[in-house]
C-alpha positions in Angstrom: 144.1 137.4 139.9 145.0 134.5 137.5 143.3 131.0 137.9 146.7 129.8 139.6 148.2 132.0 141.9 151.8 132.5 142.6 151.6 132.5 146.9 149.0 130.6 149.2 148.9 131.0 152.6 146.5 129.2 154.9 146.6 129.9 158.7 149.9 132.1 159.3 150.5 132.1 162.6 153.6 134.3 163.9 154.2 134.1 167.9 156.9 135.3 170.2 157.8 133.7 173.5 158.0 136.4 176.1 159.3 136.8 180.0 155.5 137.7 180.1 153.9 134.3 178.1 153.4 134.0 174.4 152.7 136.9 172.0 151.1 136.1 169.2 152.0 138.7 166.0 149.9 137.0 163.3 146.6 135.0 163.9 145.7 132.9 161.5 146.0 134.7 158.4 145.2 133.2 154.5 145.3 135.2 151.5 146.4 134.5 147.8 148.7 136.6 145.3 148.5 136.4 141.6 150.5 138.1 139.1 148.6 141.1 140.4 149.3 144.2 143.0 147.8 143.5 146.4 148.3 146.0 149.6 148.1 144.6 153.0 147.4 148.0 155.3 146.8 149.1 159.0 148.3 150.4 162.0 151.8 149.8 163.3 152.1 146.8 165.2 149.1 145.2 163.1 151.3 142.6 161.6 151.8 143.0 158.0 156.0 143.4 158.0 155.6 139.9 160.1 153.7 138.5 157.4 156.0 139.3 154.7 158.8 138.2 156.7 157.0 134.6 157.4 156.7 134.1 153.4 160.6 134.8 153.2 161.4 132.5 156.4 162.8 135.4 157.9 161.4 135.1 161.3 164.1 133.7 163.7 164.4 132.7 167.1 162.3 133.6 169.9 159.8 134.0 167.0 158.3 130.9 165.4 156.3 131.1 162.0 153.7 128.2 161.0 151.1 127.6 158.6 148.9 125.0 157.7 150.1 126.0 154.2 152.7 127.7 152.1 153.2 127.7 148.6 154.7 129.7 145.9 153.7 128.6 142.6 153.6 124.8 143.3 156.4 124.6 146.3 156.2 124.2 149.7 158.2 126.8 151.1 158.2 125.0 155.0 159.8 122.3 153.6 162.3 123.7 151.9 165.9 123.0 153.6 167.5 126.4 154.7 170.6 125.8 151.8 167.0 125.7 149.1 165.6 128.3 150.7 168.5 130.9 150.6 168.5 130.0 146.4 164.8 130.9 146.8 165.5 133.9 148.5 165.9 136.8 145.9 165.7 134.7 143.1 162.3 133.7 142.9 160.8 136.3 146.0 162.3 139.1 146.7 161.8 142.0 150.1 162.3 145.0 149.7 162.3 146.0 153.9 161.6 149.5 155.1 163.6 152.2 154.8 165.7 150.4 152.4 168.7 152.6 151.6 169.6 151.8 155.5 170.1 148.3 154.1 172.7 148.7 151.9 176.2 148.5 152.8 177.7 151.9 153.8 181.3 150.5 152.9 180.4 148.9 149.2 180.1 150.8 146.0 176.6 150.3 145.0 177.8 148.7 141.4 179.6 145.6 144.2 176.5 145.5 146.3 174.7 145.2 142.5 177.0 142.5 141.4 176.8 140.6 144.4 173.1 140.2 144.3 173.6 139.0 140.8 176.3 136.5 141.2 174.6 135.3 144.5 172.1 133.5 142.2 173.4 133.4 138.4 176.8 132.5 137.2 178.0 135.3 135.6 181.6 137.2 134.3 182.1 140.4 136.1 181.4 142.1 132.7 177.6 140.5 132.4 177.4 141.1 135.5 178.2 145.0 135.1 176.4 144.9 132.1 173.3 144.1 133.8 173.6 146.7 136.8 173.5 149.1 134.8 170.8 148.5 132.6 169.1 147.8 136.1 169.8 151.0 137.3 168.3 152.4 133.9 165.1 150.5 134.7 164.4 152.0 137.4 165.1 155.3 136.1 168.5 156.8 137.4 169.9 158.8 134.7 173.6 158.6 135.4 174.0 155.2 136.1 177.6 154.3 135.4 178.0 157.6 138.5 175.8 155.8 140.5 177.9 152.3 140.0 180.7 153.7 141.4 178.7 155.6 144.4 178.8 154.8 148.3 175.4 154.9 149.5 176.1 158.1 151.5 176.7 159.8 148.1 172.8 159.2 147.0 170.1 161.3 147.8 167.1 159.7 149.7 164.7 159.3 146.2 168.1 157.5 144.6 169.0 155.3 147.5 165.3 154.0 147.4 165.3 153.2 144.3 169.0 151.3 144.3 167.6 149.2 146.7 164.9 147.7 144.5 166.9 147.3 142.4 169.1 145.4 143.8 165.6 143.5 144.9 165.1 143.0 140.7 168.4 142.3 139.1 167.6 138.4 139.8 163.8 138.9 138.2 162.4 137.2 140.6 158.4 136.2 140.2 157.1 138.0 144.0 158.1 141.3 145.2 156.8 142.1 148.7 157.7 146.0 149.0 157.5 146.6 153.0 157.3 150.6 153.4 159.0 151.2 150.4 158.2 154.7 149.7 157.5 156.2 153.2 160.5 157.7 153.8 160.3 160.0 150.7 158.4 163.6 149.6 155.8 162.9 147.3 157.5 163.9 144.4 159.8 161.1 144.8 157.5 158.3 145.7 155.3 158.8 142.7 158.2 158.1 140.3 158.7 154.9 142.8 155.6 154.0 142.5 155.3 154.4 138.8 158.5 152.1 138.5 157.1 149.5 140.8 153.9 149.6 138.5 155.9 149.6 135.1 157.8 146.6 136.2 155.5 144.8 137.4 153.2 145.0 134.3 156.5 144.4 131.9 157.7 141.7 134.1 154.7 140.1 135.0 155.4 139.6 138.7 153.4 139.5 141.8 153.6 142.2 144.2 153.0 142.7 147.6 152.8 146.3 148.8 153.1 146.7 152.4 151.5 150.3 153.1 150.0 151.8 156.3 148.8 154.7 153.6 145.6 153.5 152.9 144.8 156.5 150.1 148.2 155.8 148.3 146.8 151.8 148.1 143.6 152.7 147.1 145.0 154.3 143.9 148.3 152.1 143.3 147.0 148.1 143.9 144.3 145.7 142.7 143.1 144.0 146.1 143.8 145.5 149.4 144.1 143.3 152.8 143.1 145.1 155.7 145.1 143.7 158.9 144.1 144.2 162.8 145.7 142.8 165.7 147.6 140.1 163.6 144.2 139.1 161.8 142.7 140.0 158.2 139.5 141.6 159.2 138.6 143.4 155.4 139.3 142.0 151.9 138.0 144.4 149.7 139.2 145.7 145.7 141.0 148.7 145.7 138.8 150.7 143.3 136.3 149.6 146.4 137.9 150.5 149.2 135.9 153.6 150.0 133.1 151.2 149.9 134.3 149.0 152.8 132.1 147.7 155.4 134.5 146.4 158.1 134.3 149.0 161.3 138.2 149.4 161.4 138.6 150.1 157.9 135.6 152.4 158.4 137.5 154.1 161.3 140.8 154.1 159.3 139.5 155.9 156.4 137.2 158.5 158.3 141.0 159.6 160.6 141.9 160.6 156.8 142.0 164.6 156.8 140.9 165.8 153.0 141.5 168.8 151.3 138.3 171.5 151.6 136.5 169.3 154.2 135.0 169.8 157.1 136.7 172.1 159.7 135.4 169.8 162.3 137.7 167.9 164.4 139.0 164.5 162.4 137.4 160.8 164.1 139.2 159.1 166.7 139.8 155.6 165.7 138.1 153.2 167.7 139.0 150.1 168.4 137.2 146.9 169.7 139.6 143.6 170.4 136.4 141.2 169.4 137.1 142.4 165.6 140.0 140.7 166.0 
């Protein structure tokens, strides 16, 4: 991680109010991202798409999001006003949410919803604008993309529709990506060559990314740092090249429920859990 990061956050607290009292989806969480790849992991319901929803200001009513501190690369983002934070938005962070191809528009060519991420943030002739969608579209490796332009969503295969979405997410360069899920909806064929687009833009763009995985193997070989999240709370902070190496009972637990190829024919680990890790 470089000496200045790009995000701090200090104390991320996410709750809900409730007919049953306050529930509480984040605890106190702090981390830092540099111009690096960092994977938060853990179950469902552990709290990592809340987290990368708080950076973005995305949580709305009942929710409420604080933190004792939020910055990306020298602003506050809790003070932004909601106008400065919509520029922000995209421009400077971008989310990619899970199963992304559901987010695009069903009625939109892809080559308008393209456009309109541009000229949402950049002014920009309709040409440029073209002009830059598809040399988008060739970054992130669809070979046909003036066919693609000119697609519906439903036209695109699963693989194709994934990676439409991020780039919509990049045609702005912004400096964060936080990728929530972004490959689980695809064979393995298909997220490899996500992955390895994720990983050559990030190295030529030098952005930040933050990978939000419940695929703790797939982290392990595809980030720098990995966050390990439990009940709302960061329990394990470990490098990736290390994570076999972790110490933290969960992360323990997590890795032994892995089934591996030519091992034991012994039934796999129940996970354990103990709400005092947390």
């Amino acid at each position: 991680m470089t000496d200045e990061p790009l995000l701090e956050v200090e104390n991320l607290r996410v709750r809900f109010e409730t007919s049953r009292g306050v529930t509480e989806a984040v605890r106190g969480v702090s981390f830092q991202v540099g111009r690096e790849r960092v994977g938060i992991v853990g179950e469902s319901g552990s709290g990592k798409s809340m987290t990368g929803r708080s950076i973005l200001r995305l949580i709305r009513p009942p929710g409420v999001a604080t933190a004792d501190r939020l910055m990306f690369s020298g602003i506050d983002l809790q003070a932004l006003s909601e106008r400065r934070m919509r520029a922000m938005r995209g421009r400077r962070i971008a989310m990619v949410m899970q199963d992304p191809k559901y987010s695009l528009n069903p009625v939109m060519r892809i080559g308008s919803q393209l456009v309109e991420a541009l000229k949402v943030h950049e002014r920009i002739s309709k040409s440029k604008a073209r002009e830059r969608a598809l040399q988008m579209l060739a970054d992130v490796q669809i070979r046909d993309p003036e066919r693609v332009l000119s697609a519906y969503p439903h036209e695109l295969s699963g693989g194709m529709g994934q990676r439409v979405m991020i780039a919509m997410m990049l045609i702005p360069s912004p400096d964060l990506l936080i990728a929530d899920e972004p490959t689980s909806a695809l064979d393995v064929t298909v997220q490899l060559e996500v992955l390895r687009i994720l990983d050559g833009l990030v190295k030529d763009r030098g952005m930040g990314l933050i990978f939000i995985s419940h695929d703790l193997r797939l982290v392990s070989t595809f980030c720098d740092r990995v966050l390990v999240m439990y009940l709302g709370k960061i329990v394990e902070e470990i490098d990736a090249s290390r994570l076999q190496d972790a110490e933290h009972p969960y992360t323990r637990g997590l890795l032994e429920c892995l089934p591996a190829i030519g091992g034991s024919h012994e039934p796999l680990k129940v996970l354990k859990r103990d709400e005092a890790w947390a």
